[in-house]
C-alpha positions as CSV (number, residue, x, y, z in Angstrom):
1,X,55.9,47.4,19.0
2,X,53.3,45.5,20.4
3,X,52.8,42.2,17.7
4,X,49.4,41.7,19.0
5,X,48.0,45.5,18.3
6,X,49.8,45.7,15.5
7,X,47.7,42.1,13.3
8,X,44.8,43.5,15.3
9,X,45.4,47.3,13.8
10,X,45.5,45.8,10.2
11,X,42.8,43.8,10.9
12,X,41.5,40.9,8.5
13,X,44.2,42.3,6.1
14,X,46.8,40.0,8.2
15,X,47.5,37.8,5.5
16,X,49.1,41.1,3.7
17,X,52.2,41.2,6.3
18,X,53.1,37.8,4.4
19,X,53.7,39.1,1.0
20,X,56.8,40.3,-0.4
21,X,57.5,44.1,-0.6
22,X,57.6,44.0,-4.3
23,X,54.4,42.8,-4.0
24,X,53.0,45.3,-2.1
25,X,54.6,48.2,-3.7
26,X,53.0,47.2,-7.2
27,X,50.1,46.3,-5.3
28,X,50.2,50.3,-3.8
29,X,50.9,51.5,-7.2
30,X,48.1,49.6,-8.7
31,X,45.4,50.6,-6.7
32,X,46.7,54.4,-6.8
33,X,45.9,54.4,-10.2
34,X,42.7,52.8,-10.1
35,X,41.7,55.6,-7.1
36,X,43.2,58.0,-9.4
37,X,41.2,56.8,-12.2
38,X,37.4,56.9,-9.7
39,X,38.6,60.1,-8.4
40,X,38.3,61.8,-12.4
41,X,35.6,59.5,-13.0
42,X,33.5,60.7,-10.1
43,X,34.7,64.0,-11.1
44,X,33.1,64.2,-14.6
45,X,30.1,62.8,-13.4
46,X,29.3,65.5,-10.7
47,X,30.1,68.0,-13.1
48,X,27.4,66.8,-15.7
49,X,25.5,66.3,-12.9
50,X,25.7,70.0,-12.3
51,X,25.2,71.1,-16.3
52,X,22.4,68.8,-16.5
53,X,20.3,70.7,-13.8
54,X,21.1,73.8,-15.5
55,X,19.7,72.6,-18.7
56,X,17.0,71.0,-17.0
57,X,16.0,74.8,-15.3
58,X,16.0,75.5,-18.7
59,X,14.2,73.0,-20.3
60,X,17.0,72.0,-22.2
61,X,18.7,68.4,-23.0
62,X,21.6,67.3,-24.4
63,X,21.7,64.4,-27.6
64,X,24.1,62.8,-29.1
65,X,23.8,63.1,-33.1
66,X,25.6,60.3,-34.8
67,X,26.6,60.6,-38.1
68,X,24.8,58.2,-40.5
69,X,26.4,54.4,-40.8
70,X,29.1,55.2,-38.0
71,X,29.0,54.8,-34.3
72,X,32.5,56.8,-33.9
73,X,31.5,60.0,-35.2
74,X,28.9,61.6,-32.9
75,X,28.3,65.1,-31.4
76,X,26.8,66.4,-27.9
77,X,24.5,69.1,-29.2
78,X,22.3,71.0,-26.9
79,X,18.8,72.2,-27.5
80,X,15.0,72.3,-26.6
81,X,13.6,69.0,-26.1
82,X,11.2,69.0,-29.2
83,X,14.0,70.0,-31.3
84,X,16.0,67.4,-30.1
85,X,13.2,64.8,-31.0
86,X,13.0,66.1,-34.5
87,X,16.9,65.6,-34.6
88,X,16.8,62.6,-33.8
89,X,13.8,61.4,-36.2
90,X,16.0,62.2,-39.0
91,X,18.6,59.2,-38.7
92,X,16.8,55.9,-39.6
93,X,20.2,53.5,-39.2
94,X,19.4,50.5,-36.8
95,X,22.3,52.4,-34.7
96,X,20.6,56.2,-35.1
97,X,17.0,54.3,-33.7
98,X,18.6,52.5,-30.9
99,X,20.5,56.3,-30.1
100,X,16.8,57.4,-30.4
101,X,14.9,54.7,-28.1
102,X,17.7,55.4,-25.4
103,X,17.9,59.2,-25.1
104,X,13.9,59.5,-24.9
105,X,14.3,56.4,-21.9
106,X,16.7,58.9,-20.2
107,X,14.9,61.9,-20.9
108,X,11.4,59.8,-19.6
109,X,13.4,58.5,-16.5
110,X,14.6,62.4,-16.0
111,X,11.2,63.6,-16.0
112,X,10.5,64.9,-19.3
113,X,7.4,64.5,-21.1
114,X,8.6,62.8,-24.1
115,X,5.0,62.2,-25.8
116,X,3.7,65.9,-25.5
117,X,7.0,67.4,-26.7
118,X,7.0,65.5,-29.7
119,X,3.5,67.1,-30.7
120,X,5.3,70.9,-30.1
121,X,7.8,70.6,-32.8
């Protein structure tokens, strides 16, 4: 083993072949998790990723409904997008407005035409 190849083959992670094998190890397990962890993560997000284009061909969103007073009960419901704007006209709580303000920002930012759907319901 060639000492010189081998800090050059770990690079500017050197400073690693001073720390203690404990160290490492839980340093190993550690970041397996975390990768774990991305690896759902990233998952998830390219399957709603996929679903939302589907609804989207469709002309379909998604909206959470929250249940008045309470931010812990909600539900993903699925529907036409002037539906979902009369849905979500209903709640008046501070917290059912700002759920309101955000889904037509991401329903704007997706395309939608926010404005003239409201007039079809």
């Amino acid at each position: 083993m060639n000492i010189l190849s081998m800090i050059h083959e770990i690079g500017e992670d050197a400073d690693l072949l001073t720390r203690s094998d404990e160290w490492l190890d839980s340093q190993r397990r550690y970041i397996s998790v975390q990768m774990s962890e991305l690896a759902d993560e990233l998952g998830a997000i390219l399957t709603a990723q996929k679903y939302k284009t589907k609804l989207q061909e469709k002309n379909l969103v998604a909206i959470i409904e929250m249940e008045p007073n309470s931010v812990v009960d909600a539900v993903v419901k699925v529907m036409p997008l002037p539906d979902a704007i009369g849905q979500l006209d209903k709640f008046t709580s501070p917290v059912g407005k700002l759920n309101k303000e955000a889904q037509h920002k991401n329903w704007e930012d997706d395309g939608y035409d926010v404005q003239a759907s409201s007039f079809l319901r």
